[in-house]
N, CA and C of each residue as an Amber inpcrd file, in Angstrom:
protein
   480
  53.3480000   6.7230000  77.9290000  54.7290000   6.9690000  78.2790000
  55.3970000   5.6330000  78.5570000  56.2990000   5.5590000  78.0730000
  57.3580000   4.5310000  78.2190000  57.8430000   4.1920000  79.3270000
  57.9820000   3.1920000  80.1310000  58.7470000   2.4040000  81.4380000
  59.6890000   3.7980000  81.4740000  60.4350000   3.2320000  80.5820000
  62.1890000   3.6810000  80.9370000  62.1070000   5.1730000  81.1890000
  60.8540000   6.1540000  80.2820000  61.3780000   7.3460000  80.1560000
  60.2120000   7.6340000  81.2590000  59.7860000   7.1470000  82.0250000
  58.8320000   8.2640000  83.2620000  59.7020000   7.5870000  83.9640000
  60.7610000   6.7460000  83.9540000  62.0110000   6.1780000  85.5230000
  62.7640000   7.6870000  85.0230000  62.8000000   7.8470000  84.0160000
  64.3660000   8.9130000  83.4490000  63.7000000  10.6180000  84.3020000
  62.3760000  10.5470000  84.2550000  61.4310000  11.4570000  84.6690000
  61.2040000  11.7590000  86.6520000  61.2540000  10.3020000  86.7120000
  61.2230000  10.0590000  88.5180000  62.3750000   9.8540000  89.0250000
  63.0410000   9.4540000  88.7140000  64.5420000   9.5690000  89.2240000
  65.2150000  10.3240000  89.8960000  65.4600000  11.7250000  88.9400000
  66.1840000  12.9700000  89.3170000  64.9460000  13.3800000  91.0100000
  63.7870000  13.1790000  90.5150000  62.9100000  13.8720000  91.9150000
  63.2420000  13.2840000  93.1300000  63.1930000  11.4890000  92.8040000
  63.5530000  10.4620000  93.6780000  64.9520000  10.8240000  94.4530000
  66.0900000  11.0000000  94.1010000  66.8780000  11.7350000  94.3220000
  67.1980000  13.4000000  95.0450000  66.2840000  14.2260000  94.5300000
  66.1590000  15.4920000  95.5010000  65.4730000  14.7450000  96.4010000
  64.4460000  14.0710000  96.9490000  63.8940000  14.1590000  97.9410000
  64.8960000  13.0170000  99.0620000  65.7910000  12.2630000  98.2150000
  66.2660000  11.3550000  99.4280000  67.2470000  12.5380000  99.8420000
  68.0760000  13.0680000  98.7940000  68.8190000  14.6190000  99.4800000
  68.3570000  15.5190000 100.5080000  67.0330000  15.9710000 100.4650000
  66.6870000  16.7550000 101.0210000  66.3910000  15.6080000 102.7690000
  65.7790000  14.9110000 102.4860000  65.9300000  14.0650000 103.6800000
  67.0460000  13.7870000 104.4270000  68.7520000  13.4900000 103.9010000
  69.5190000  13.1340000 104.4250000  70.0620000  14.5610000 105.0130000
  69.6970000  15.5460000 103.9350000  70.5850000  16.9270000 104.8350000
  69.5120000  17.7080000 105.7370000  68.5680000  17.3790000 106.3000000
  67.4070000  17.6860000 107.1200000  68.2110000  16.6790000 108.2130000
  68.0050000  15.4260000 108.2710000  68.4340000  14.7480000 109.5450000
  70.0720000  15.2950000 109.5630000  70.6170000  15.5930000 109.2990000
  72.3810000  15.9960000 109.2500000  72.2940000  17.5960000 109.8270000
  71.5460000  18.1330000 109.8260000  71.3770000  19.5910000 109.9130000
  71.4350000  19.8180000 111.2910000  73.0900000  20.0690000 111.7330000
  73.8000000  20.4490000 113.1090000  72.8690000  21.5830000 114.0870000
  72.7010000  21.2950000 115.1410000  71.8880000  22.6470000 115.9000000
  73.0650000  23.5020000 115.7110000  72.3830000  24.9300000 115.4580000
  73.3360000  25.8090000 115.0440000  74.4820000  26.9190000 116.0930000
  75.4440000  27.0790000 116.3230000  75.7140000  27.8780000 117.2850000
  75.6030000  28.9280000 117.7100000  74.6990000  30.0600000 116.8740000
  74.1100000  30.6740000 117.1160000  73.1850000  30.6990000 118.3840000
  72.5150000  29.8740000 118.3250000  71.1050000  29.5060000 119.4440000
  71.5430000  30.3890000 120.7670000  70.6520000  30.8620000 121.4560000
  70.9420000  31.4780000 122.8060000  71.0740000  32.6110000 122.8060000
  71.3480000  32.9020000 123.9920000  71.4050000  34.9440000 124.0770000
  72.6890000  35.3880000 124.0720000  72.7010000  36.1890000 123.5910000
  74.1930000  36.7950000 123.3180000  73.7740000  38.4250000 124.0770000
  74.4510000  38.9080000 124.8080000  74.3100000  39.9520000 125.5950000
  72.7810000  40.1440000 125.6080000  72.0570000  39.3710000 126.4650000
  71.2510000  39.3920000 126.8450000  69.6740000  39.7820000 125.1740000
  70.2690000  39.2630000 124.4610000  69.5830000  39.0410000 123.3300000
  69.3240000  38.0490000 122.4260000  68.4200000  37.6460000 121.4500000
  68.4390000  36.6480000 121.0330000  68.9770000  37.0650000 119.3970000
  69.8600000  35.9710000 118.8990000  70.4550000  36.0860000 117.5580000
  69.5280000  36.6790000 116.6640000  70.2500000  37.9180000 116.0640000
  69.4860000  38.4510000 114.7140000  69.6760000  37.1570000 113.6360000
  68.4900000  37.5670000 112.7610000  68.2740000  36.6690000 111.6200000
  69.2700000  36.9800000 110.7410000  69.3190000  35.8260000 109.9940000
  70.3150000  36.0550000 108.3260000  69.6430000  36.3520000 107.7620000
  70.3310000  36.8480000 106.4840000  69.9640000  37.6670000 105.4820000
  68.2440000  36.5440000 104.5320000  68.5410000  35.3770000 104.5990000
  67.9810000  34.4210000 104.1630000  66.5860000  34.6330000 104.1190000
  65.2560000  34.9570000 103.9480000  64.1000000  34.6540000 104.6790000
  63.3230000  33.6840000 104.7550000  64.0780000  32.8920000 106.0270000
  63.6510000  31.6410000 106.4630000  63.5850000  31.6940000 107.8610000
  63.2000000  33.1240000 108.5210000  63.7340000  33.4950000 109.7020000
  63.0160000  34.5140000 110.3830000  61.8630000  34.3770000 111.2900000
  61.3620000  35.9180000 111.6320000  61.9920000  36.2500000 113.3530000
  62.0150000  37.2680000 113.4720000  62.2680000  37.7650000 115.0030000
  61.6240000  38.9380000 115.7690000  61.0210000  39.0400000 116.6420000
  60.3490000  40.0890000 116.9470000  61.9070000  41.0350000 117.6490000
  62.8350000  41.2260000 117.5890000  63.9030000  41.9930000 117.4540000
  64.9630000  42.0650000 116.6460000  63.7980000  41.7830000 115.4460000
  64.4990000  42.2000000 113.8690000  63.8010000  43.9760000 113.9870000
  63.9170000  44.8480000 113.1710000  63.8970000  45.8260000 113.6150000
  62.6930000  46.0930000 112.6150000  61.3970000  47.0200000 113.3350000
  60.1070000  46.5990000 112.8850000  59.8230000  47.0490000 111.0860000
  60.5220000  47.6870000 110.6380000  60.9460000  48.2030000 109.2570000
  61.1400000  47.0700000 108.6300000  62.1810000  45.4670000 109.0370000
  62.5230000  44.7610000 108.3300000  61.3340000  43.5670000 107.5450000
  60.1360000  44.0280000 106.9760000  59.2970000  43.5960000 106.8940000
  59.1600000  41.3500000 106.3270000  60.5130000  41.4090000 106.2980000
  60.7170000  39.7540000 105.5640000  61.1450000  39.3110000 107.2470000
  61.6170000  40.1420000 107.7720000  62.0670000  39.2910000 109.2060000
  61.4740000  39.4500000 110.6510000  60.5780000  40.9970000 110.8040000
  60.3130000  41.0200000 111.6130000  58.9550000  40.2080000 112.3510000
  58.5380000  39.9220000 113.0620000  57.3620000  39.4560000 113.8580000
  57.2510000  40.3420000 115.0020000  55.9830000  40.4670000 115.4340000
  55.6330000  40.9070000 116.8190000  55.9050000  39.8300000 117.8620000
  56.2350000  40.6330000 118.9740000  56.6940000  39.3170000 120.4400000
  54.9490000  39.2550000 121.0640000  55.3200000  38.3890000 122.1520000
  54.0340000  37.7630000 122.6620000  53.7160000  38.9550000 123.7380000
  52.4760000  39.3260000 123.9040000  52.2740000  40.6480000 124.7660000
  51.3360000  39.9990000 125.8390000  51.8020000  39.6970000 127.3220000
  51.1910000  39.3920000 128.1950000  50.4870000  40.3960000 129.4800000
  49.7620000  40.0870000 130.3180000  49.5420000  40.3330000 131.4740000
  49.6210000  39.5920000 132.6340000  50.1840000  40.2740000 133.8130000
  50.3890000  39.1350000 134.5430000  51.6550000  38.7860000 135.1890000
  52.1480000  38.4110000 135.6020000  53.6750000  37.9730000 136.0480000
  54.0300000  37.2210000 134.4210000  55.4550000  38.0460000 134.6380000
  56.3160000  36.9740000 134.0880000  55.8880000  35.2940000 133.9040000
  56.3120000  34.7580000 135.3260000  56.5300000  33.6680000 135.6120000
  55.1040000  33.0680000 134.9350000  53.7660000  33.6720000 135.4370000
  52.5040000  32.5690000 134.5190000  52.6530000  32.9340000 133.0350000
  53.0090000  33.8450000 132.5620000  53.1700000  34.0670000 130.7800000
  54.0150000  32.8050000 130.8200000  55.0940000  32.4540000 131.3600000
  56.2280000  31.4880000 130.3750000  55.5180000  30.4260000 130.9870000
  54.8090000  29.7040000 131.8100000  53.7420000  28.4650000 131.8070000
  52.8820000  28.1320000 131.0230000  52.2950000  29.4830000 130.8290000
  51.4780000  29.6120000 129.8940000  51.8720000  29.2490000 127.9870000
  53.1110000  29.9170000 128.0570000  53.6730000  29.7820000 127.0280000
  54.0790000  28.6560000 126.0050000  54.8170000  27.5550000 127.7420000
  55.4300000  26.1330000 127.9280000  53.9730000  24.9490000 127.3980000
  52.7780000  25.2100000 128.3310000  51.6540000  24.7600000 128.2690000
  51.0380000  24.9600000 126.6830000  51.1340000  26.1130000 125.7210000
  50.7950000  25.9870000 124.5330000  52.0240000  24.8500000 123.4660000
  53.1530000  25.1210000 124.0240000  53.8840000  24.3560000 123.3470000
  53.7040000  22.9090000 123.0870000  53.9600000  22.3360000 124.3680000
  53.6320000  21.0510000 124.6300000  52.1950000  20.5910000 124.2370000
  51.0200000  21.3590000 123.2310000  49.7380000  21.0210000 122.8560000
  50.0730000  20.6440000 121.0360000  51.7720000  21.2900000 120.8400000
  51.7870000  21.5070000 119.3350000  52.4300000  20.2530000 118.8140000
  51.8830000  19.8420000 117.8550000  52.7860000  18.4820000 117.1280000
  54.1210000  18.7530000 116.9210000  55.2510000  17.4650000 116.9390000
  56.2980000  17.4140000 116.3330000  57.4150000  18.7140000 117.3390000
  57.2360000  18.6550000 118.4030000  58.2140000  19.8020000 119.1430000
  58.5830000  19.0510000 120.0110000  60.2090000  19.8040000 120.5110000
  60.2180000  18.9970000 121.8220000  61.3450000  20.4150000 122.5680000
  60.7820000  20.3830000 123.8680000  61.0060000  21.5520000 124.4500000
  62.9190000  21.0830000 124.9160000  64.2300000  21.4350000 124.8100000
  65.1470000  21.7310000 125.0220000  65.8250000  22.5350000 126.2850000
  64.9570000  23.1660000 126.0500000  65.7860000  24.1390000 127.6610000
  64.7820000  25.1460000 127.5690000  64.8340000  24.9350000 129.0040000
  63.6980000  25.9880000 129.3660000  64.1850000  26.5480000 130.7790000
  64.4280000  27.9840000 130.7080000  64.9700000  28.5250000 132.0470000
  64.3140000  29.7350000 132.4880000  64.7370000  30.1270000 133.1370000
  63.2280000  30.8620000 133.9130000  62.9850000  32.6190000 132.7150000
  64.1740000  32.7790000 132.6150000  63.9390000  34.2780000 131.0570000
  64.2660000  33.2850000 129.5740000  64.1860000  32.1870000 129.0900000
  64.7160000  31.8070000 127.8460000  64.1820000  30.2940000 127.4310000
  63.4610000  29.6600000 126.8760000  63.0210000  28.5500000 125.9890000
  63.4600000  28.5330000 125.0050000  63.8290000  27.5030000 124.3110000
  64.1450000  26.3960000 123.6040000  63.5470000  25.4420000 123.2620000
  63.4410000  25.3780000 121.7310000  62.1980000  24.5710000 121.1300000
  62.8230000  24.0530000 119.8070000  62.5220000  22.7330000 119.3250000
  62.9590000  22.4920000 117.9330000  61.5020000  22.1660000 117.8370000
  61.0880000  22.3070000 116.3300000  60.0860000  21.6330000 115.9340000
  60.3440000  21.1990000 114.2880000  60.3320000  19.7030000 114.0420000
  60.3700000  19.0920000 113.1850000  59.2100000  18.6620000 112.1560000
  59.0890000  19.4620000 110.7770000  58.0650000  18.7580000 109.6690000
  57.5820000  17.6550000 109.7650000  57.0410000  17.2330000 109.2460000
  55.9570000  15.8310000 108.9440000  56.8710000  14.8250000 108.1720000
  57.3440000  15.3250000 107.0040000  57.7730000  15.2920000 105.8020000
  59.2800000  14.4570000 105.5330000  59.6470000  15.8970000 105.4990000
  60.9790000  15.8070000 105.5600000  61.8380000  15.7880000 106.4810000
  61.3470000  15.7890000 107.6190000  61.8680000  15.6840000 109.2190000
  62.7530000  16.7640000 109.2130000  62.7200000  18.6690000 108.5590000
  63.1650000  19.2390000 109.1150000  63.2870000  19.8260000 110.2380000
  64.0740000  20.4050000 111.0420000  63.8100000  20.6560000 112.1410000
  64.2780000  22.2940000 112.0270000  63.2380000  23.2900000 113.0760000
  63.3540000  24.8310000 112.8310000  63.7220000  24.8280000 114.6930000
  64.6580000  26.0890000 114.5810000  65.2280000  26.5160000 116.2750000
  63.8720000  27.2830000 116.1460000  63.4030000  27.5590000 117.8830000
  62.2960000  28.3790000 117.9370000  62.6750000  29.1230000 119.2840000
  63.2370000  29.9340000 119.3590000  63.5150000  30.8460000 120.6380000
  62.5680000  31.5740000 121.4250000  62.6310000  31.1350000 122.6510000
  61.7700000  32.7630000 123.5290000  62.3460000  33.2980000 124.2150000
  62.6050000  34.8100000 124.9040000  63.2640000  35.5640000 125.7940000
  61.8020000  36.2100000 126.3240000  62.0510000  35.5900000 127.7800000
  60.6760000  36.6740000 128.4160000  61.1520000  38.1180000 128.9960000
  60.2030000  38.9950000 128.3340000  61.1850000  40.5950000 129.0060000
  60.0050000  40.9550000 130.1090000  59.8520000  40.9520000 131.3380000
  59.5900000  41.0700000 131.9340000  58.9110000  42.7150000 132.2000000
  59.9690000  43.3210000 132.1340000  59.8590000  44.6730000 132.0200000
  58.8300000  45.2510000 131.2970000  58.9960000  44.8670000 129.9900000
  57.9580000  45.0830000 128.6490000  56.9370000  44.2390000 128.5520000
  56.7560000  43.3130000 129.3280000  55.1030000  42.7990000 129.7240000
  55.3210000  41.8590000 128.0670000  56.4140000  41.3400000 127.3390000
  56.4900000  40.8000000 126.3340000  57.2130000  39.6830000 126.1310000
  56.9530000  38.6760000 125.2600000  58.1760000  37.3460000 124.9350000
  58.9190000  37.3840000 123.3110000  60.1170000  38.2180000 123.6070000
  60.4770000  37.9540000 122.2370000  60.5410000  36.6270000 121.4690000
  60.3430000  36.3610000 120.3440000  60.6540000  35.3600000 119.5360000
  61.3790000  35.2230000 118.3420000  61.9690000  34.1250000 118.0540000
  62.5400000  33.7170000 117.3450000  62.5330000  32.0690000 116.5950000
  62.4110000  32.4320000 114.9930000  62.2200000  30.9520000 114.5600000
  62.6950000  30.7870000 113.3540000  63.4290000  29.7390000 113.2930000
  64.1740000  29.6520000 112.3010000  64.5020000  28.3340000 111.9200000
  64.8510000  28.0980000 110.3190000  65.1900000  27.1860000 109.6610000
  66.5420000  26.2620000 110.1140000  66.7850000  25.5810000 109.7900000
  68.3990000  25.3030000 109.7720000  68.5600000  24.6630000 108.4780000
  67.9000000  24.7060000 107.5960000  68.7020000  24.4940000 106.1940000
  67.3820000  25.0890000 104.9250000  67.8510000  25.1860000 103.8690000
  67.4130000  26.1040000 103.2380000  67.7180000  27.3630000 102.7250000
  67.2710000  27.6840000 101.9200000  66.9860000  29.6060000 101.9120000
  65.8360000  30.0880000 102.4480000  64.8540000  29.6940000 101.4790000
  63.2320000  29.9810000 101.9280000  62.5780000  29.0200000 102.2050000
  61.5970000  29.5180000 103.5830000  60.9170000  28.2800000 104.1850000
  59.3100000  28.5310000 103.9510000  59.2990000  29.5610000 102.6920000
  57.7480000  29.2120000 102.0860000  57.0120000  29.6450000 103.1080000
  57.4000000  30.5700000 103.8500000  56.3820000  31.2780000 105.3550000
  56.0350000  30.6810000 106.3230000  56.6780000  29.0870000 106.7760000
  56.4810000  28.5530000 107.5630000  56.7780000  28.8040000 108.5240000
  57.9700000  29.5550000 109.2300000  58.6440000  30.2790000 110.3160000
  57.3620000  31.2530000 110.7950000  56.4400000  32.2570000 110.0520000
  55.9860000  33.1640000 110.2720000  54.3890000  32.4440000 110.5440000
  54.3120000  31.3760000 109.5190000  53.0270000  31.0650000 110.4990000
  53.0450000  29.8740000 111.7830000  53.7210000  29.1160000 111.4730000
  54.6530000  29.1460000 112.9530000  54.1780000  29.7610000 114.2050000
  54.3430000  31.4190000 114.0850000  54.7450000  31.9180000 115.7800000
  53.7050000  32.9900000 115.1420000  52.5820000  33.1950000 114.0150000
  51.5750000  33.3200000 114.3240000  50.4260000  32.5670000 115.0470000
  50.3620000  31.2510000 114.5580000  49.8580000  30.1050000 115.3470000
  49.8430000  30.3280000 116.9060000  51.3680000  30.0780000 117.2180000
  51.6970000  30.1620000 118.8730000  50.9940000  31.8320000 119.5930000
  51.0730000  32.7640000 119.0850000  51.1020000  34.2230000 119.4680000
  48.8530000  33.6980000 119.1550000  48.0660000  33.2430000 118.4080000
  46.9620000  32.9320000 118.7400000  46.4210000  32.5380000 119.7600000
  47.2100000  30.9480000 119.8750000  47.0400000  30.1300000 121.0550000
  47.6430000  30.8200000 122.8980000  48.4310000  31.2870000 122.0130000
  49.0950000  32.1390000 123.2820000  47.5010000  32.9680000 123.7850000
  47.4720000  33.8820000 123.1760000  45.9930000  34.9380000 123.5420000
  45.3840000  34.1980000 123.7780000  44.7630000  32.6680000 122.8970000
  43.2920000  32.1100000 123.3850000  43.5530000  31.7380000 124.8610000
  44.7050000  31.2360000 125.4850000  44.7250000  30.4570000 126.3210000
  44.5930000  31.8040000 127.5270000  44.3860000  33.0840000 127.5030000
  44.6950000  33.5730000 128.8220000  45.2530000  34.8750000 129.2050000
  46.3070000  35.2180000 128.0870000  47.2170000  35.8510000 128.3260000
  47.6500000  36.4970000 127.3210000  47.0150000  37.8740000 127.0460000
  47.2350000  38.4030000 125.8320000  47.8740000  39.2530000 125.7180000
  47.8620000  40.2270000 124.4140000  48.5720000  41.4410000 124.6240000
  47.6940000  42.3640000 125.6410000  48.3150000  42.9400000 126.5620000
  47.8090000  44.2600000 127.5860000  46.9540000  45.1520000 127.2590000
């Protein structure tokens, strides 16, 4: 192959990937984030997005929440304590029913919102995780907060 025609070949790629890099670091936290009447934002239509109060039928969006025993208060330590073990995260807000998490790729330095709502009541931590740019995130959202919902159980505190 010729100089010129594997540059004519690397180029266009060279190009998606500095794109995809510049709109990964540009990629605004979204206003969505947070609870809205005491809930956490349904997903978009997109599936780049799971929620354990997507509705359990919605099989591209839903996830199971984290099922504890125990007080409240040691589940979300517990919770905080698996986080802070995971690469590339950095915890945002953390209040005594609601966490806040970005966690950023290797790669491309995207960064995904990762929500928790602890329901106290229901002995459960809803979740939420999501892209901020994209359509499809290739199941990374879902193994994601399978990962965490593992580590979650190994560490202590499982489903009831």
């Amino acid at each position: 192959m010729e100089t010129g025609a594997g540059w004519q070949i690397l180029k266009p790629l060279i190009l998606l990937c500095a794109g995809l890099c510049v709109a990964a670091c540009s990629a605004a936290r979204p206003d969505t984030l947070g609870l809205k009447d005491g809930r956490l934002a349904p997903c978009p239509s997109s599936p780049n997005c799971v929620s354990s109060q997507s509705p359990p039928g919605d099989h591209t969006h839903f996830a199971e929440p984290l099922g504890f025993t125990g007080t409240a208060a040691e589940a979300r330590r517990r919770l905080l304590a698996v986080l802070e073990t995971m690469p590339r995260v950095k915890i945002v807000q953390a209040d005594e029913r609601y966490i806040r998490a970005e966690f950023t790729s290797a790669i491309f330095r995207f960064v995904d919102d990762v929500e928790f709502l602890v329901d106290e009541p229901g002995n459960v931590i809803h979740v939420r995780s999501a892209s901020r740019v994209g359509y499809s995130d290739l199941g990374v959202n879902r193994k994601r907060v399978d990962k965490i919902r593992r580590l979650f159980e190994a560490s202590g505190i499982g489903k009831p």
